[in-house]
C-alpha positions in Angstrom: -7.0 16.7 -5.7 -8.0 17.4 -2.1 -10.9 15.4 -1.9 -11.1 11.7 -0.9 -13.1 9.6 -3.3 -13.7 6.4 -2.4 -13.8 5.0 1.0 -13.0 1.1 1.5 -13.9 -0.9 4.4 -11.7 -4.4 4.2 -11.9 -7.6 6.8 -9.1 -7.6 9.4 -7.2 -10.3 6.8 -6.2 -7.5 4.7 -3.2 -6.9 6.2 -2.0 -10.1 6.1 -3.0 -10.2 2.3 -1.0 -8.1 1.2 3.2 -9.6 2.1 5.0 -12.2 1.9 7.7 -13.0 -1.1 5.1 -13.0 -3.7 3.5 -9.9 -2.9 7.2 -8.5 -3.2 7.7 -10.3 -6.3 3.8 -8.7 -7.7 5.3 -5.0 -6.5 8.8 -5.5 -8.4 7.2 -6.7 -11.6 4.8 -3.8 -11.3 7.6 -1.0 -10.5 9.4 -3.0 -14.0 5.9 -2.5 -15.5 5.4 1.1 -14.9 9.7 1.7 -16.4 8.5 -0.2 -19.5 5.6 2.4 -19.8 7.5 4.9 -19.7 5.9 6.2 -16.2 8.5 5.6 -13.7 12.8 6.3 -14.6 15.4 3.3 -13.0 16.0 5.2 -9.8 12.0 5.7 -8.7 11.4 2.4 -9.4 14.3 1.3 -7.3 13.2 3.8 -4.7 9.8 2.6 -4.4 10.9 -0.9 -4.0 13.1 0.3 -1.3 10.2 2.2 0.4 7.6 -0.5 -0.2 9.6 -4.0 -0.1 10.5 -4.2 4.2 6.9 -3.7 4.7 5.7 -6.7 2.2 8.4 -8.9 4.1 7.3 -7.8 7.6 5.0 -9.9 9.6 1.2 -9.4 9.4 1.0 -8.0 13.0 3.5 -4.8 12.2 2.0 -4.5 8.6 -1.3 -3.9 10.7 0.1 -1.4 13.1 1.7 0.2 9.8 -1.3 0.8 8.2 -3.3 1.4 11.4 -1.0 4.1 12.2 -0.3 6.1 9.2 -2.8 5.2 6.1 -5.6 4.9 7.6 -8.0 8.0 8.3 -10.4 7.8 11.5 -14.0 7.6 11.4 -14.4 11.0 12.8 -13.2 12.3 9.8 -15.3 10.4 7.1 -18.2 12.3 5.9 -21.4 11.8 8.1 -22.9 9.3 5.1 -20.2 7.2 5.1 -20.0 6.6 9.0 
């Protein structure tokens, strides 16, 4: 699917929401959910928790200029209704 579907606007705590050992702790359980589920094999799970777990542990300031940098899309490219 090409097209974006919902557009969020969040308070500048987000970032600093969303780490720290239990939000690493909420992501394993989650990767252990998805295994159980039959959605996810051993070695994605692992992977993801490799990919996501540095960035839950990192401080709030480079989880910000993480997401600033390469999840979030600029205005300029939201649809004019949505600006």
């Amino acid at each position: 699917m090409n097209e974006i579907l919902v557009y969020a606007r969040c308070g500048n705590g987000m970032q600093s929401r969303r780490g720290g050992l239990a939000y690493l702790k909420g992501e394993i359980e989650f990767q252990s959910f998805l295994r159980k589920m039959g959605l996810l094999n051993a070695s994605g799970s692992l992977l993801n928790i490799l990919m996501r777990g540095p960035i839950r542990l990192a401080p709030g300031s480079v989880r910000s200029l993480c997401y600033n940098l390469f999840l979030r899309t600029s205005p300029a490219a939201m649809p004019r209704t949505l600006q």
